[in-house]
C-alpha positions as CSV (number, residue, x, y, z in Angstrom):
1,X,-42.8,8.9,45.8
2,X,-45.4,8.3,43.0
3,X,-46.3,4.5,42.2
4,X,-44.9,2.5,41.0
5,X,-41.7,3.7,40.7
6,X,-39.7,3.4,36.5
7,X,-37.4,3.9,34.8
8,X,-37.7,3.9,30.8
9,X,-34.1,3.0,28.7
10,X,-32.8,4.8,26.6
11,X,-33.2,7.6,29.1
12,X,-33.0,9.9,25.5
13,X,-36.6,8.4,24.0
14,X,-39.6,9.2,25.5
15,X,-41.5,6.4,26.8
16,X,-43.8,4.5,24.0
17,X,-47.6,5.1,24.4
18,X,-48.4,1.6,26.0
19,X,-46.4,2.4,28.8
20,X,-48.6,4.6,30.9
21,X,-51.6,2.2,30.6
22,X,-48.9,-1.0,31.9
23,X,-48.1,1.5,34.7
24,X,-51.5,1.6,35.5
25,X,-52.1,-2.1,35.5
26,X,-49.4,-2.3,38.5
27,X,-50.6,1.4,40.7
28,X,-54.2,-0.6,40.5
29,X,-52.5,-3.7,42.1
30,X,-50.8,-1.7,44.5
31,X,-52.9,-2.8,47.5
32,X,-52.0,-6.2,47.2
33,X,-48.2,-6.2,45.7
34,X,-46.6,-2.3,46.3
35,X,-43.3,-3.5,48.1
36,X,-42.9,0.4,48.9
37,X,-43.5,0.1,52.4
38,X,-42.5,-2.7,54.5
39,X,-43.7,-6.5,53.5
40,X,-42.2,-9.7,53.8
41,X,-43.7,-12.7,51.3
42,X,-44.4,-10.9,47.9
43,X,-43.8,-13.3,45.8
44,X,-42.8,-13.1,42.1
45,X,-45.9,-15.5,41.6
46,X,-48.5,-13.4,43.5
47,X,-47.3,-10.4,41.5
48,X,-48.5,-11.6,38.0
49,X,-51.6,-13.2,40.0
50,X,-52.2,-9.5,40.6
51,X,-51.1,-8.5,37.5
52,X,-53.2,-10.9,35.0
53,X,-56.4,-9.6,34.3
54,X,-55.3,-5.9,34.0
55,X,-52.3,-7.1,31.4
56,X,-54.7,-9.7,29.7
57,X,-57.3,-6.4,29.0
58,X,-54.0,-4.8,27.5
59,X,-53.7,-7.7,24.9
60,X,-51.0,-9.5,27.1
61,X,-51.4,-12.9,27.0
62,X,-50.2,-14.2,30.9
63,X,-48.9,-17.0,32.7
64,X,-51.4,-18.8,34.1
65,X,-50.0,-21.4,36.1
66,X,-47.4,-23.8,36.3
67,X,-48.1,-26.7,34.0
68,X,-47.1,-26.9,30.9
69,X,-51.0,-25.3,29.7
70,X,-50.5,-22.4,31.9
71,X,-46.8,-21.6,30.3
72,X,-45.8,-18.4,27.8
73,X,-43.0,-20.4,25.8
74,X,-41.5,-18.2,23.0
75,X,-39.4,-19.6,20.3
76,X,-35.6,-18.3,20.3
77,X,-34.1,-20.7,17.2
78,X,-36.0,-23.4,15.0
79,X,-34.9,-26.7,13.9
80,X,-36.1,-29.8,11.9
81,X,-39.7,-28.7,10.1
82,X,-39.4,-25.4,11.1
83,X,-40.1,-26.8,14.7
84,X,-39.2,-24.6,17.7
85,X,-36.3,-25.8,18.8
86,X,-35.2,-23.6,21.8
87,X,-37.9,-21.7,23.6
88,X,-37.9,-19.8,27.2
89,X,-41.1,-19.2,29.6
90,X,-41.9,-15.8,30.7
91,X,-44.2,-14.3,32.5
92,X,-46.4,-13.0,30.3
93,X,-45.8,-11.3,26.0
94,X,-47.5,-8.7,24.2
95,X,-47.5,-10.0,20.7
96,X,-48.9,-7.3,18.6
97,X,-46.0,-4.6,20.2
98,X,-43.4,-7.4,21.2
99,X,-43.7,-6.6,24.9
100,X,-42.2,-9.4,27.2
101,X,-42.7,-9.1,30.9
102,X,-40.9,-10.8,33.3
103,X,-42.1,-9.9,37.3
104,X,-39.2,-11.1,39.5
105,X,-39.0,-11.1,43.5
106,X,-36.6,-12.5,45.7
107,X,-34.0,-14.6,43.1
108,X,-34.7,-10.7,41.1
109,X,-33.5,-9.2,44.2
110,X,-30.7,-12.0,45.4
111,X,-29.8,-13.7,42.6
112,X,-28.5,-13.1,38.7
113,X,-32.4,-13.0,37.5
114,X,-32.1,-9.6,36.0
115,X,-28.9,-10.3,33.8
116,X,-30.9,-13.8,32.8
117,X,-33.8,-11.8,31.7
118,X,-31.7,-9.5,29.7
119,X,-29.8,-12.1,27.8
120,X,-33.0,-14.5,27.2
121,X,-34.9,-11.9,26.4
122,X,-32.6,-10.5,23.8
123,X,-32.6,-13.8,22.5
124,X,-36.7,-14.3,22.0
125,X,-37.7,-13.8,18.8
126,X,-40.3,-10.9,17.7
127,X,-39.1,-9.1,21.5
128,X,-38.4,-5.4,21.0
129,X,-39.0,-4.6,24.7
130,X,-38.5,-5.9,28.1
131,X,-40.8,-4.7,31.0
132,X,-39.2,-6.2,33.7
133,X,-40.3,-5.9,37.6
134,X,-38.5,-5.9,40.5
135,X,-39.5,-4.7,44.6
136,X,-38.6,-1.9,45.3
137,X,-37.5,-3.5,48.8
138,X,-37.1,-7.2,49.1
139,X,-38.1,-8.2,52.7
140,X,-36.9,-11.3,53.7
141,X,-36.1,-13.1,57.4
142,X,-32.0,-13.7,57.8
143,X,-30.8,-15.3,60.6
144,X,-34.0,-13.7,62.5
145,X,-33.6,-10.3,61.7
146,X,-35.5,-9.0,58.5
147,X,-33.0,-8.1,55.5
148,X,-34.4,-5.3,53.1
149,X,-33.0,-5.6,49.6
150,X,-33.2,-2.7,47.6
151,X,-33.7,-5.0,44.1
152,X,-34.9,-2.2,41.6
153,X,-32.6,0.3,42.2
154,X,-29.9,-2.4,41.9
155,X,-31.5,-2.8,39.0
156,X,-31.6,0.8,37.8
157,X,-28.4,1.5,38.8
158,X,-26.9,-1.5,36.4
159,X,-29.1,-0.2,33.5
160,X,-27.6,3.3,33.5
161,X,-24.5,1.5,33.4
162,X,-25.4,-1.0,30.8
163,X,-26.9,2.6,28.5
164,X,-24.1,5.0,29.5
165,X,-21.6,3.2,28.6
166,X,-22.8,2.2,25.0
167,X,-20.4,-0.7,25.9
168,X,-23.0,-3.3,25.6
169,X,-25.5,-2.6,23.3
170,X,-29.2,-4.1,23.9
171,X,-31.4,-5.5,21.0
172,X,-34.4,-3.6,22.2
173,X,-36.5,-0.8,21.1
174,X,-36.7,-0.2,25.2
175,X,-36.1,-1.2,28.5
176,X,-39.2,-0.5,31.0
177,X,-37.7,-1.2,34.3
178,X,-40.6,-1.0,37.3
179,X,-40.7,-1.3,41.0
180,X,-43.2,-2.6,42.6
């Protein structure tokens, strides 16, 4: 298997130019994040630690931290004075191409993270893509046995879905869909 592993959506458009430089952001990190062979303890949070400097000299600007200085906020509606009135964090935005990146782990893997990020994202003004990462396996201890959760092709499999059926249609240009 090549690394990382992607998926671009629609599977009918080829991939947009900034997409094999992002890829190589992540294959450069792969020492310290690739969830392709067995680890337990990536963390969403070490991920983008990994990630920043590589995404920052692609013009990302990146979460830096937890406080309300190291945030991304982007604005979703506006109120009184033209004043943000809803925003979400991410991870880390692209504001030239409208890029947001969201790098998920274990909720990504256990939780509903991947059909939050969808439906925030799609709400974030000036976002015409989502790059959104996932493990490949999510290792994590379960009543003292390890438990592999195979996050981004659970992810893979309910984007096909999501663009086969034309059911649901996505206010993106594109879906980049990695794992890590």
């Amino acid at each position: 298997m090549s690394y990382p592993v992607w998926n671009y959506y629609p599977r009918n458009l080829r991939p947009p130019e900034w997409v094999e430089d992002f890829l190589s952001v992540i294959h450069d990190a792969a020492p310290h994040i690739s969830t392709a062979e067995p680890r337990v303890g990536v963390t969403s949070d070490m991920v983008l630690r990994h990630l920043a400097a590589g995404l920052k000299g692609l013009g990302f600007a990146v979460e830096t931290g937890k406080t309300a200085a190291g945030k991304i906020r982007r604005p979703v509606l506006f109120g009184d004075n033209g004043r943000a009135e809803v925003s979400y964090e991410i991870d880390a935005f692209h504001d030239g191409r409208g890029i947001v990146v969201e790098a998920e782990a274990g909720r990504g893997a256990r939780g509903n993270a991947v059909y939050r990020d969808i439906v925030r994202t799609s709400l974030i003004l000036d976002a015409r893509y989502l790059a959104l990462l996932l493990p490949i396996a999510y290792r994590h201890q379960s009543g003292g046995r390890e438990v592999a959760v195979p996050a981004f092709r659970d992810a893979r499999d309910q984007f096909n879905a999501i663009y086969a059926s034309q059911r649901l249609r996505l206010p993106f240009d594109g879906v980049l869909l990695v794992g890590y």
